[in-house]
Phi, psi and omega in degrees: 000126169292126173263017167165179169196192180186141170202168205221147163276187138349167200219094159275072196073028156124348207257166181195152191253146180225119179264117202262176164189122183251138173288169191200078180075247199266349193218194188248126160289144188241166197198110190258138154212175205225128182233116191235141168243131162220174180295350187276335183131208191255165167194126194254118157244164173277113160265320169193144215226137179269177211225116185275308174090203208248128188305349166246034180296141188258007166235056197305125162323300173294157141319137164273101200247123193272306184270124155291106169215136198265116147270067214298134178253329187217180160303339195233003174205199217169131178238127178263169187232117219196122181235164200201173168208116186221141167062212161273016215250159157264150174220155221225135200210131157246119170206119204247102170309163188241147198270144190048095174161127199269100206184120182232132164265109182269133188249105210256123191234155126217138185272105156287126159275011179213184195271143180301151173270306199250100155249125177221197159198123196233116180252146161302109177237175170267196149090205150277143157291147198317151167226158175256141191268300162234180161352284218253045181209160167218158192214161172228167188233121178205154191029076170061022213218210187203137184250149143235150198235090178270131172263152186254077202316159221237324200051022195263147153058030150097020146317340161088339227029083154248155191279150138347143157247157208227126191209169164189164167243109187304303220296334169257011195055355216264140165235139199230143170228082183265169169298162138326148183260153211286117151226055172277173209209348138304112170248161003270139171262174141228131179282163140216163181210158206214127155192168248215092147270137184235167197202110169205128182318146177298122172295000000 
């Protein structure tokens, strides 16, 4: 059984986003941090942690990713791959770097036989608090640079592409990504929801 894993983007003038994934009881916690080599060394900070909930909840804020698999795609890089199961719904997680940009794309599913009270991806951040930069994006400001975190329309199953929503609570730190809401009238479905964390240095 894997207790964890870890893959990186691309490296933009030394800095790079490194995504771990730790078990945590049944399942794996995600964890983004920015990663800088300078001639002074390496230094790793925390940007953003994913927020799990109680583990027998049948809507977990997070996906519940129970199975781990690390892949290797090129010699310098790698996507991870990742299923769960809570309640009746299953659920399926991708996260892939986007080449030459310190910047990985999460691709989010879950196959439901009924409509979800909830679907998401609900995170911890660091920094200032968020702003919003266009529709479909937020950007924060930490450790000298900017992270932004753009949602993505998904196009699955008559979704029209429609996008994600994108919200936070200062008061809890929390950045919530939520799905489209399920309005199919056929079960079992599957929702997704697709977005884009990113790192970019102050000019």
């Amino acid at each position: 059984m894997h207790s964890g894993g870890q893959l990186h983007s691309d490296s933009l003038g030394g800095d790079r986003i490194v995504v771990s994934f730790q078990r945590v009881g049944d399942r794996f916690s995600q964890t983004i941090q920015l990663q800088r080599t300078s001639a002074q060394g390496e230094s790793l900070t925390t940007l953003l942690e994913s927020i799990e909930g109680d583990p027998a909840a049948p809507w977990p804020p997070s996906p519940p990713l129970q199975q781990l698999l690390v892949e290797p795609r090129q010699p310098q890089s790698a996507v991870g791959l990742l299923v769960g199961m809570a309640g009746r719904g299953h659920w399926s997680l991708s996260v892939e770097p986007l080449a030459g940009r310190a910047a990985c794309r999460w691709d989010c599913a879950c196959r439901t036989p009924v409509v979800p009270d909830y679907l998401g991806s609900v995170w911890r951040w660091t920094g200032d608090n968020p702003r919003q930069v266009a529709p479909d994006t937020l950007a924060m400001n930490v450790a000298g640079g900017e992270l932004l975190v753009r949602v993505e329309p998904s196009g699955d199953e008559g979704d029209s592409r429609v996008s994600p929503t994108l919200s936070f609570d200062a008061n809890q730190r929390t950045l919530t990504i939520a799905a489209p809401p399920v309005t199919a009238t056929r079960f079992p479905v599957t929702a997704r929801w697709r977005f884009d964390v990113e790192w970019r240095a102050a000019r």
